[in-house]
GUZA-709438 format. One record per residue: residue number from 1; x, y, z of N, C-alpha, C, O, CB in turn. Coordinates in Angstrom, 1 decimal. Glycine has a CB too. Layout:
BEGIN
REC resi    n_x    n_y    n_z   ca_x   ca_y   ca_z    c_x    c_y    c_z    o_x    o_y    o_z   cb_x   cb_y   cb_z
REC  NUM      X      Y      Z      X      Y      Z      X      Y      Z      X      Y      Z      X      Y      Z
...
This chain:
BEGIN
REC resi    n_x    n_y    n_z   ca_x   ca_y   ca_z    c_x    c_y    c_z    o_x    o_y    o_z   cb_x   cb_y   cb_z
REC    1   17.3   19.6   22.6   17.9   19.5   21.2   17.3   20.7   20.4   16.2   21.1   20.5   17.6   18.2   20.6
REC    2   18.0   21.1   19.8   17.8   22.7   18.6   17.3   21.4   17.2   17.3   20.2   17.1   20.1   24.2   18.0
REC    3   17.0   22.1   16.4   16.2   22.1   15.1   16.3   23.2   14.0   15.9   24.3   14.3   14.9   22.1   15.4
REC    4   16.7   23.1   12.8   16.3   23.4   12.2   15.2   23.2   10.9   15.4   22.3   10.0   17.0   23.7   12.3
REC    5   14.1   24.2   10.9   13.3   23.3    9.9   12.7   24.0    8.6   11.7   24.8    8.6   12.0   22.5   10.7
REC    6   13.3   23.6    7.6   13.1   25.0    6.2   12.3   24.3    5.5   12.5   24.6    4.4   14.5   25.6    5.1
REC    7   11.2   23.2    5.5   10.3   22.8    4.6    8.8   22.5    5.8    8.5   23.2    6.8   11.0   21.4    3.7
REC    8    8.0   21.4    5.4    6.8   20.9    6.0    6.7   21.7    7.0    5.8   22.4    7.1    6.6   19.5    6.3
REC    9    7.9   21.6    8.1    7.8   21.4    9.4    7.5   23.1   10.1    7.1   23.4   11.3    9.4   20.5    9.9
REC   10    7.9   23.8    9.1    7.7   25.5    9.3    6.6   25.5    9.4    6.3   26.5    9.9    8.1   26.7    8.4
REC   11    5.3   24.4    9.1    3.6   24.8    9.1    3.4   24.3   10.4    3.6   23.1   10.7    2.5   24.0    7.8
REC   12    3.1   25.3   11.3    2.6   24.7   12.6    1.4   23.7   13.1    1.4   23.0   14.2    2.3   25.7   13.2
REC   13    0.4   23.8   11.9   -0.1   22.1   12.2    0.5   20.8   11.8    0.2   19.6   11.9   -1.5   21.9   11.6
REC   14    1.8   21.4   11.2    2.3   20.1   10.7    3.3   19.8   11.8    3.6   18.6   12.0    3.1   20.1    9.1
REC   15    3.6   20.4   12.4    4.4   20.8   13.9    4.0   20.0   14.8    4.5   18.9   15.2    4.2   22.1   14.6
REC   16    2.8   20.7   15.1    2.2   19.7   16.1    1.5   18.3   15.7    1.1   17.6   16.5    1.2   20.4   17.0
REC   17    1.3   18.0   14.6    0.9   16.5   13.9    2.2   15.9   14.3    2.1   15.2   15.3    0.5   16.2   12.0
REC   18    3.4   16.0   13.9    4.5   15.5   14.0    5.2   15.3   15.2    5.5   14.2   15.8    5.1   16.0   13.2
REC   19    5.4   16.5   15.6    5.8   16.2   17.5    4.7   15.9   18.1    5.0   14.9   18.9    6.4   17.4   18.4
REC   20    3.8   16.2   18.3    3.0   15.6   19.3    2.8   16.3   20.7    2.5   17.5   20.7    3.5   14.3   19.5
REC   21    3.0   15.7   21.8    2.5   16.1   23.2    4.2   17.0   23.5    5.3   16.6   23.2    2.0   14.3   24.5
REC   22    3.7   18.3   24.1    4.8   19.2   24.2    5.2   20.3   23.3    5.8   21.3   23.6    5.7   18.5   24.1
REC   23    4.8   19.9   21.9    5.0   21.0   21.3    4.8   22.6   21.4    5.6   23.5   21.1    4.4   20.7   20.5
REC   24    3.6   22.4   22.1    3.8   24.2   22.8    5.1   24.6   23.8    5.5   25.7   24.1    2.3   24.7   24.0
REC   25    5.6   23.4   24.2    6.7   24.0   25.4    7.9   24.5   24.2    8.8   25.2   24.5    7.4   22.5   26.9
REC   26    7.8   24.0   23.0    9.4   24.2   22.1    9.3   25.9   21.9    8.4   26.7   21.7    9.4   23.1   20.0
REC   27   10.8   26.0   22.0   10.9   27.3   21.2   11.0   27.7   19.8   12.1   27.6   19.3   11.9   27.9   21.7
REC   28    9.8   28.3   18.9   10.2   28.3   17.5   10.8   29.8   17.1    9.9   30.6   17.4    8.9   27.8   16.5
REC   29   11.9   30.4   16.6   12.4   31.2   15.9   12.6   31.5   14.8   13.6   30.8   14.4   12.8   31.2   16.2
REC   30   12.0   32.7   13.5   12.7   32.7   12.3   14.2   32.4   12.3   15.0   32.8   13.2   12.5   34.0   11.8
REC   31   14.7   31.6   11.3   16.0   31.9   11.0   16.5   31.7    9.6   15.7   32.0    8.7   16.6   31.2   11.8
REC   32   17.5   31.4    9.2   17.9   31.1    8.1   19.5   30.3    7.8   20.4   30.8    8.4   17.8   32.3    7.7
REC   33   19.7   29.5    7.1   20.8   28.5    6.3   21.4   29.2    5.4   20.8   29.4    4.3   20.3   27.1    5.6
REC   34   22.8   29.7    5.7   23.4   30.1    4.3   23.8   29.1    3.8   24.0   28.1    4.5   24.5   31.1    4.3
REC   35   24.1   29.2    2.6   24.8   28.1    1.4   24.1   27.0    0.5   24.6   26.3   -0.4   25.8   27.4    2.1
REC   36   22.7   26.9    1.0   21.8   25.8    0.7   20.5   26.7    0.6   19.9   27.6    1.3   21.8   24.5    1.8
REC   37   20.3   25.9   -0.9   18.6   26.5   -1.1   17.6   25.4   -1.2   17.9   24.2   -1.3   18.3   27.6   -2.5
REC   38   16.6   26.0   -1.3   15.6   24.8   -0.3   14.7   24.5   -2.1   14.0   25.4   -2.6   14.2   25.9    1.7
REC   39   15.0   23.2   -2.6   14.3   22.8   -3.8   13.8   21.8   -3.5   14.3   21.3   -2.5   14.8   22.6   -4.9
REC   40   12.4   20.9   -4.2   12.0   19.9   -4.5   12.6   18.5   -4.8   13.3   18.3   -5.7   11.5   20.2   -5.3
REC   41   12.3   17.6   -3.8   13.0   16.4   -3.8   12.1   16.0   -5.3   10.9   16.0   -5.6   12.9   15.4   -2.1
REC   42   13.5   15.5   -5.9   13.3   14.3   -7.4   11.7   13.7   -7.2   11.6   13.1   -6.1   14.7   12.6   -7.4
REC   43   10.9   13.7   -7.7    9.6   12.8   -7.8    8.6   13.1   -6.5    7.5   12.6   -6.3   10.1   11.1   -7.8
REC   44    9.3   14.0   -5.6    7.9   14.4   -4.6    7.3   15.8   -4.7    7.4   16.6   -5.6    8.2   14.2   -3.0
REC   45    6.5   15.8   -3.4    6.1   17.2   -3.3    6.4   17.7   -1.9    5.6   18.2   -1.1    4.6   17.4   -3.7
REC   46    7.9   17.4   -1.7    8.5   18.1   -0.5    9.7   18.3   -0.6   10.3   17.7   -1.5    8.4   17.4    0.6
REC   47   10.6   19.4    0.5   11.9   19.9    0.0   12.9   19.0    0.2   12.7   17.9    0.6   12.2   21.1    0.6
REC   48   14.2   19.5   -0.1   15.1   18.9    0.0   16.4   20.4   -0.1   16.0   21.4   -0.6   15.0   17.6   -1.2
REC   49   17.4   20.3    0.2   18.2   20.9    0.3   19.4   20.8   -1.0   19.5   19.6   -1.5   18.4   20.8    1.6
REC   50   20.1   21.7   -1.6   20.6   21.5   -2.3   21.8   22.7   -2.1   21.4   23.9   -1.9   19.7   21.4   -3.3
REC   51   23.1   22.4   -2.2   24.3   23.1   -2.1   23.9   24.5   -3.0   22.9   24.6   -3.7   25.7   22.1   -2.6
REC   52   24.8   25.5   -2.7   24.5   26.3   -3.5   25.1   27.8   -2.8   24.3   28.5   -2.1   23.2   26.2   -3.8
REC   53   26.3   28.1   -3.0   27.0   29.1   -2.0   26.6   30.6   -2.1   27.2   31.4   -1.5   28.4   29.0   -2.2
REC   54   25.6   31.1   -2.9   24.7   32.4   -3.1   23.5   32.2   -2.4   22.8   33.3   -2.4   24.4   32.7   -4.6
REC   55   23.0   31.4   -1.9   21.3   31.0   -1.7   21.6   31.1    0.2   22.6   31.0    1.0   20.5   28.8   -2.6
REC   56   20.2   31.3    0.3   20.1   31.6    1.9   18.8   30.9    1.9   17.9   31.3    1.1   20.1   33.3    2.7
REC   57   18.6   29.9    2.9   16.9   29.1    3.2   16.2   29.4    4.3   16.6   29.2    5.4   17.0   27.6    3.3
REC   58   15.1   29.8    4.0   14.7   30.8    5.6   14.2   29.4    5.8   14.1   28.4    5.1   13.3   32.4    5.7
REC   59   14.1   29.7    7.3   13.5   28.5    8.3   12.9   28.6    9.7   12.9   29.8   10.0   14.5   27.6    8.4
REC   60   12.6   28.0   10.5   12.5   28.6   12.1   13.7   27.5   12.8   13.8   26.5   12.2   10.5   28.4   12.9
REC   61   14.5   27.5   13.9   14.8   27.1   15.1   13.9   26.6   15.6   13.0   27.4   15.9   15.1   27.8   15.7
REC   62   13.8   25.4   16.1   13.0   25.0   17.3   14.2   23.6   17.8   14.8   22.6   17.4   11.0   24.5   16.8
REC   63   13.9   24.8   19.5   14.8   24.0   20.2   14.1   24.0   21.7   13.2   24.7   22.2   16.5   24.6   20.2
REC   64   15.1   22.9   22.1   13.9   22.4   23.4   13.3   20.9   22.7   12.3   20.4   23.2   12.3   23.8   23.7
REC   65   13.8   20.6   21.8   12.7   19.0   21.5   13.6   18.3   22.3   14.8   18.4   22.5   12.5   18.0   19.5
REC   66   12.6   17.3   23.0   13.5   15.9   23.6   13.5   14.7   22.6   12.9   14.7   21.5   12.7   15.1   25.3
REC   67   14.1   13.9   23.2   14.6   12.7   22.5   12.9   11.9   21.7   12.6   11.9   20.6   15.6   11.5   24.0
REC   68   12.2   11.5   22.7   10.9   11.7   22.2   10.5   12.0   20.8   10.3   11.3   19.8   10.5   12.7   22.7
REC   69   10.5   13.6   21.3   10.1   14.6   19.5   11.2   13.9   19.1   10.8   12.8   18.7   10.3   16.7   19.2
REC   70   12.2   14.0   19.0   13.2   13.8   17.5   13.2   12.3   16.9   13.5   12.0   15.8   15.1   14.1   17.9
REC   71   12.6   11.1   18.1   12.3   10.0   17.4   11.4   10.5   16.3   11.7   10.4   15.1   11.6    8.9   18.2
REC   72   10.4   10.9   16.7    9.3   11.2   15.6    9.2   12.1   14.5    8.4   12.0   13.6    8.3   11.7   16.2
REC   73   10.7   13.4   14.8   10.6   14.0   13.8   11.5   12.9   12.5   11.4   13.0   11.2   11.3   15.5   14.2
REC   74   12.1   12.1   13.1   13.3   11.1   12.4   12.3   10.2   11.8   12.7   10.1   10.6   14.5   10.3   13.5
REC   75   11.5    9.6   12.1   10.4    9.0   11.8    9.6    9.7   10.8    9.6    9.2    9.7    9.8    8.8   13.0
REC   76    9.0   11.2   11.0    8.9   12.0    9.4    9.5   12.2    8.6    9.1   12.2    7.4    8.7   12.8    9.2
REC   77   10.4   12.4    8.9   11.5   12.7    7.6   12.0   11.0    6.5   12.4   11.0    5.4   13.4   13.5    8.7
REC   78   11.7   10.1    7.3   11.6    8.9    6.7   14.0    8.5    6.7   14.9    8.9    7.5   10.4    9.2    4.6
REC   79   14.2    7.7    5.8   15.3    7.3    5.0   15.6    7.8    4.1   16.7    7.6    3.7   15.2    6.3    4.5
REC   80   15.1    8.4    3.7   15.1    9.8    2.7   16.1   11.3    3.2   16.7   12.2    2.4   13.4   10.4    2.7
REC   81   16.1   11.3    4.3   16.8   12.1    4.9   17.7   11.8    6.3   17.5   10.9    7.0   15.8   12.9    5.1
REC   82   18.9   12.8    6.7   19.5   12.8    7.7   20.0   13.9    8.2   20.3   14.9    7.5   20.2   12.0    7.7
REC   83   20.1   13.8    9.4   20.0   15.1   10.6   21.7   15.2   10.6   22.4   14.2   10.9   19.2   14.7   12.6
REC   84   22.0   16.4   10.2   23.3   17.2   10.6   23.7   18.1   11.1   23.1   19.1   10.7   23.9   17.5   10.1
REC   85   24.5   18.3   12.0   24.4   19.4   13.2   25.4   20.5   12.1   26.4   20.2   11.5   25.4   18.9   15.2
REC   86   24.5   22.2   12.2   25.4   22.7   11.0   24.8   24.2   11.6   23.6   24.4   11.8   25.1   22.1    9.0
REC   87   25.9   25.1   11.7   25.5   27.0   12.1   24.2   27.1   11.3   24.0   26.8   10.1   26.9   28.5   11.4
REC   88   23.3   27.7   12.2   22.2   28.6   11.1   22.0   30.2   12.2   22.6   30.5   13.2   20.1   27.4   11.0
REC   89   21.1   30.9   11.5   21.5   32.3   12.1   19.7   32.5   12.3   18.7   32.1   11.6   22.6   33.6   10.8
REC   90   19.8   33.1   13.5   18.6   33.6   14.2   18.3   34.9   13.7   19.1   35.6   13.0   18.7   33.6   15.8
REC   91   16.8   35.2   14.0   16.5   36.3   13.3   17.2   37.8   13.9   17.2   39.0   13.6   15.0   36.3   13.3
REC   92   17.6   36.9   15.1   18.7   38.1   16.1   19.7   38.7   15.5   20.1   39.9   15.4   19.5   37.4   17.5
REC   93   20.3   37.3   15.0   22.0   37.7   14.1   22.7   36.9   15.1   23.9   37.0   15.2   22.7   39.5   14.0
REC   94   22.2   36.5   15.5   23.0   35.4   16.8   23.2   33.6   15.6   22.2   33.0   15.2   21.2   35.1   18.8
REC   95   24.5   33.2   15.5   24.6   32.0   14.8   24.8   30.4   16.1   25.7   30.1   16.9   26.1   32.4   13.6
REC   96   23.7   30.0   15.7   23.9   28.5   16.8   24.3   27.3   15.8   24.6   27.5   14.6   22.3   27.9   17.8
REC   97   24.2   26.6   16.3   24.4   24.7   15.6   23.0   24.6   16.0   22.6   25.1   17.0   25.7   23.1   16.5
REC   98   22.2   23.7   14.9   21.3   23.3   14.9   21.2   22.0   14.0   22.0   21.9   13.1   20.6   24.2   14.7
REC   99   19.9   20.8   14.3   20.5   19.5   13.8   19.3   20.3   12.3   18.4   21.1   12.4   20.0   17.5   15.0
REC  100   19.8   19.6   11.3   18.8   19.8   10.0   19.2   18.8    9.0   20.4   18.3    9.0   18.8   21.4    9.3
REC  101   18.3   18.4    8.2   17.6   16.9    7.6   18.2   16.9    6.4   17.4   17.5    5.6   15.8   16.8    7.3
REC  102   19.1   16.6    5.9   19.7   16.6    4.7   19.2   15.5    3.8   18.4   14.6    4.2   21.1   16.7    4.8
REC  103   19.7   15.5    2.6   19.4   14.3    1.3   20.3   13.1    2.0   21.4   13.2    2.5   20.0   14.7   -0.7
REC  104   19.7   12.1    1.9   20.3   10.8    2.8   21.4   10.2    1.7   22.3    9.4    2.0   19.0    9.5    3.5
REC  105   20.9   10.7    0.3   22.4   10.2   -0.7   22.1   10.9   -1.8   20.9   11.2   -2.2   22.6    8.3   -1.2
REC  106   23.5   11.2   -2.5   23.2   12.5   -3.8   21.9   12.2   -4.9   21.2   11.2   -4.6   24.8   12.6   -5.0
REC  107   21.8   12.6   -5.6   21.1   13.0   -6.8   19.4   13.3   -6.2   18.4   13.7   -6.8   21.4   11.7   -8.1
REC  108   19.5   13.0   -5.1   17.9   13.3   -4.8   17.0   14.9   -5.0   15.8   15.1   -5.2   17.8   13.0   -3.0
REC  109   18.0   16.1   -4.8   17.6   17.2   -5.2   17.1   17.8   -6.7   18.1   17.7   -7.4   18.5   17.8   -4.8
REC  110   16.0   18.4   -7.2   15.9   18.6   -8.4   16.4   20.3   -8.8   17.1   21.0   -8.1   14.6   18.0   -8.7
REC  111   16.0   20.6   -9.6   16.2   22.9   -9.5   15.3   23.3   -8.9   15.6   24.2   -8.2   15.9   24.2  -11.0
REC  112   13.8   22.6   -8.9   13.0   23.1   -9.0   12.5   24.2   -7.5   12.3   23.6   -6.5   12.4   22.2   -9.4
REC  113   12.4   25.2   -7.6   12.5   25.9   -5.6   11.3   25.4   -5.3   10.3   25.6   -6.0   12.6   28.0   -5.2
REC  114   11.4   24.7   -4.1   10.3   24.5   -3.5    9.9   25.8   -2.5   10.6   26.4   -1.7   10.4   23.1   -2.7
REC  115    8.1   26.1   -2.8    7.5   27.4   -2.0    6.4   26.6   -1.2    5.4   25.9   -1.6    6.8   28.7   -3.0
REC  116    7.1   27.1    0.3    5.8   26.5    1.3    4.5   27.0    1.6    3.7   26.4    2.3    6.1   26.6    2.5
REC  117    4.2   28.4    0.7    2.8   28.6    0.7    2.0   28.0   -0.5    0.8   28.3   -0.7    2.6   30.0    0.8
REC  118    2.7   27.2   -1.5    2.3   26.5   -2.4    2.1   25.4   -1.8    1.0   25.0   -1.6    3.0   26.4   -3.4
REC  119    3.0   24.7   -1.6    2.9   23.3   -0.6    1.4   23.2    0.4    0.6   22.2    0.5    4.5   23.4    0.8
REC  120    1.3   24.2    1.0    0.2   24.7    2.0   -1.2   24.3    1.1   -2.2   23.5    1.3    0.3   26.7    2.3
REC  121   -1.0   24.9    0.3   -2.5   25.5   -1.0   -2.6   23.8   -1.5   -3.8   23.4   -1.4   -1.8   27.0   -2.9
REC  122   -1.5   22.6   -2.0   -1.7   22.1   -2.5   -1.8   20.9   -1.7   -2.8   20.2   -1.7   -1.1   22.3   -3.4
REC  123   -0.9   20.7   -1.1   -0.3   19.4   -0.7   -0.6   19.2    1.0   -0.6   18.1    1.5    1.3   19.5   -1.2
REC  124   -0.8   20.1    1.6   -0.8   20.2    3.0   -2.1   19.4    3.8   -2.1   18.7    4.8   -0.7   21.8    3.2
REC  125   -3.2   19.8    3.0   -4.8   19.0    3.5   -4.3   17.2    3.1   -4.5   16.2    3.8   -6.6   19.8    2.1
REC  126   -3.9   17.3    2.1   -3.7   15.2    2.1   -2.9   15.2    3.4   -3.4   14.5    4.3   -2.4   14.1    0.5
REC  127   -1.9   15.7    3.6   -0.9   14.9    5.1   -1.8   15.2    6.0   -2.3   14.3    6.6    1.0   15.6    5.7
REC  128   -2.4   16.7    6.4   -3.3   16.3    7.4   -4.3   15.2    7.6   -4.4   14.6    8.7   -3.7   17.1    7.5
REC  129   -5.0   15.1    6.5   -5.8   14.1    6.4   -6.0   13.1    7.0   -7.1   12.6    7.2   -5.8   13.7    5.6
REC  130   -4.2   12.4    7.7   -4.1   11.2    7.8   -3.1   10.4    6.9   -3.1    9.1    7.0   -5.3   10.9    7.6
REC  131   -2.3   11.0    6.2   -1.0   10.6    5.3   -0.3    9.8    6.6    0.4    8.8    6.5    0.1   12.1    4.4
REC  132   -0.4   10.4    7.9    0.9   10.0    8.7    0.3   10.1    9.5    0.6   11.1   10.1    2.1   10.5    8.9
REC  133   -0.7    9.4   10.1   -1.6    8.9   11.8   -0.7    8.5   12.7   -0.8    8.7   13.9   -2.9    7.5   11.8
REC  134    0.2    7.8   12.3    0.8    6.5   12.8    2.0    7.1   13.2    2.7    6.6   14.1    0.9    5.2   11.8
REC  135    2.3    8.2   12.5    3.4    9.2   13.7    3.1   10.2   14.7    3.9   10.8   15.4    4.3   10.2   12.9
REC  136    1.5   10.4   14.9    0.7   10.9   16.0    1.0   10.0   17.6    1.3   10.6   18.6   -1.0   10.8   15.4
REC  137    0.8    8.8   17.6    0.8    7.7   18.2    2.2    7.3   18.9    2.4    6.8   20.0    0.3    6.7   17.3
REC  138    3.4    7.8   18.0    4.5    7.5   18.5    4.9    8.0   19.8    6.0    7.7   20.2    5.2    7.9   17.7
């Protein structure tokens, strides 16, 4: 299965916290989502996608997860989100279908642009911590 992943999941220890056993075998590539820019979900401190036909959301590809990983990535992403198979473009210029996590029902997106080296600085040591053990295990 392909992936695309333009928030948490671009941090490679959050990668492998989340998928788990295998993760080195996936293939990760820069890429990028035209039409959607990547903002702050309403009341958290993680992204959410938000329409927007000028905006481009960088992200990486990773493909090669089995059924496995995607329980678990489905399992991070919570109810909050859902997987839609939608073109994104490789850093090649090559455009595939990849599944990526959308708002699971409107108004959840706020303006605000979410930046993953802020996320990193701020927010990134609590999830490692142990925010989500119990999706290690899966």
């Amino acid at each position: 299965m392909r992936f695309f992943f333009y928030g948490t999941l671009r941090d490679p220890d959050v990668r492998r916290a989340v998928i788990g056993p295998g993760v080195d075998r996936i293939s990760f590539v820069p890429a990028t989502l035209s039409g959607w820019r990547c903002v702050l979900m309403r009341g958290r401190h993680y992204p959410v996608l938000r329409p927007d036909s000028q905006a481009v959301t960088e992200g990486v590809i990773a493909d090669g997860i089995d059924m496995a990983q995607a329980r678990r990535l489905d399992r991070f992403e919570t109810r909050e989100y859902r997987a839609r198979l939608v073109p994104v473009t490789a850093a090649s210029g090559r455009t595939v279908e990849a599944l990526v996590y959308f708002a699971a029902r409107p108004g959840l997106a706020a303006t605000t642009p979410w930046r993953l080296a802020e996320w990193q600085r701020r927010h990134k040591p609590r999830l490692l911590r142990g925010w989500f053990k119990p999706w290690r295990r899966a």
